[in-house]
C-alpha positions as a Markdown table, in Angstrom:
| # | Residue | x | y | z |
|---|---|---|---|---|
| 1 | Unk | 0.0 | 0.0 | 0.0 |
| 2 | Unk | 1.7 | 3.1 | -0.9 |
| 3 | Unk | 2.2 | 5.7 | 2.1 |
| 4 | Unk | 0.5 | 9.0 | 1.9 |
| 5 | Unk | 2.8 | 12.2 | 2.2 |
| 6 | Unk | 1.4 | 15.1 | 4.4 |
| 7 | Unk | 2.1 | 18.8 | 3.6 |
| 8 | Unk | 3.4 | 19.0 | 7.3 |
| 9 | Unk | 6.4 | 16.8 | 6.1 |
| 10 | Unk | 7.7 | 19.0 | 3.9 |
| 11 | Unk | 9.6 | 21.9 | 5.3 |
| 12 | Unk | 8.8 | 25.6 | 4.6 |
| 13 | Unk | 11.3 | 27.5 | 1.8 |
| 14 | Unk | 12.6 | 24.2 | 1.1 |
| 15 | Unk | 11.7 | 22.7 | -2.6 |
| 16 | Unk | 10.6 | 19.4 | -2.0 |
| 17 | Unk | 11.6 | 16.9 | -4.6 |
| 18 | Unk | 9.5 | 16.3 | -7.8 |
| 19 | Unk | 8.5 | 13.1 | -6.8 |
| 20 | Unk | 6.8 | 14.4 | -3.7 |
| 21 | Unk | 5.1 | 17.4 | -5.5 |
| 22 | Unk | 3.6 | 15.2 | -7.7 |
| 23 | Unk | 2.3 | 13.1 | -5.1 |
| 24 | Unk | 0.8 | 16.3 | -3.3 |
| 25 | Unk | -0.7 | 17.7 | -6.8 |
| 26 | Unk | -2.4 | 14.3 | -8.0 |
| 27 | Unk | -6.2 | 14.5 | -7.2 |
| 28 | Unk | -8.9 | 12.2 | -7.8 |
| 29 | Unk | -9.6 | 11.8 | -11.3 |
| 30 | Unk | -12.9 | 11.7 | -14.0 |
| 31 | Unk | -13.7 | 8.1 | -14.3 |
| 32 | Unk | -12.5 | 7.3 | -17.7 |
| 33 | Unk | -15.3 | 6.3 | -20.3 |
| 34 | Unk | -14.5 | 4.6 | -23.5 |
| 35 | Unk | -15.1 | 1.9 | -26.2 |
| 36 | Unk | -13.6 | -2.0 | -26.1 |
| 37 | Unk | -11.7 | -3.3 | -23.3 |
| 38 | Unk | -8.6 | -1.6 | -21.7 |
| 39 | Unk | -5.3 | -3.4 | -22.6 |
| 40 | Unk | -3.0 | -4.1 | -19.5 |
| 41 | Unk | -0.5 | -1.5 | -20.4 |
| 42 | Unk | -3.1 | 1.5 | -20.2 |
| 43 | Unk | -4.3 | 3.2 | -17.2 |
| 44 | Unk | -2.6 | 3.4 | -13.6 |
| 45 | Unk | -2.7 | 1.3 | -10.6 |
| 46 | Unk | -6.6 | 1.5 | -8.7 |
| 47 | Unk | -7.8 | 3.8 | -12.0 |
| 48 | Unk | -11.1 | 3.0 | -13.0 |
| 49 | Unk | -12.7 | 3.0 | -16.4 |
| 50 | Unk | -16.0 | 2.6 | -18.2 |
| 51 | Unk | -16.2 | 0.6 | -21.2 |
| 52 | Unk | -18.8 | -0.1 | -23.5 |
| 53 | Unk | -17.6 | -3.7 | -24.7 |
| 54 | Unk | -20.5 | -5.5 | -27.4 |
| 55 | Unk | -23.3 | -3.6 | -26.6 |
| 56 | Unk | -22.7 | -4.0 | -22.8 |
| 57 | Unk | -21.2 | -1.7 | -20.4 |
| 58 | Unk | -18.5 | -2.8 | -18.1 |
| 59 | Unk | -16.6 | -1.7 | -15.2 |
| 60 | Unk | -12.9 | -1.9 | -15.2 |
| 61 | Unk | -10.5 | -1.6 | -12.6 |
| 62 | Unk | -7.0 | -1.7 | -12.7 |
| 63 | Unk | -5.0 | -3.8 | -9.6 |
| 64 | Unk | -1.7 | -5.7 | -9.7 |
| 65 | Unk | -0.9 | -4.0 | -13.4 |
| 66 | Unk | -3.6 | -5.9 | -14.6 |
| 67 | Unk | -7.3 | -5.0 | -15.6 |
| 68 | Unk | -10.6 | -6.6 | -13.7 |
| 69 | Unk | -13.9 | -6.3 | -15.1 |
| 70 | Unk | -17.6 | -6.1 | -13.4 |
| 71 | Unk | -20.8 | -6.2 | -15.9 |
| 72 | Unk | -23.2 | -3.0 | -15.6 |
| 73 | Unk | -26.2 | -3.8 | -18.1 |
């Protein structure tokens, strides 16, 4: 489980590295909505996704670098 990074951590007039910025700046995301199934190399880890695969919509979810699926309709 990856460890969250606090503001507090990171000292005042000091540039924290890019790695932690990045960390600090990413925010939850639009749930992704598209056609056909994801392919294992798109998306990031615990990203979710819509798809509309043969006339049925599906929910993906990314874990473990690979790509789960739950049936909407």
């Amino acid at each position: 489980m990856p460890s969250r990074i606090s503001k507090s951590k990171i000292k005042r007039g000091k540039k924290a590295p890019k790695e932690i910025r990045s960390k600090l700046k990413r925010r939850a995301s639009k749930t992704r909505v598209a056609d056909g199934p994801p392919i294992d190399r798109e998306g990031m880890e615990g990203e979710f996704t819509l798809r509309l695969v043969e006339g049925k919509i599906k929910l993906y979810a990314k874990f473990r670098r690979k790509w789960y699926s739950v049936e909407l309709s």
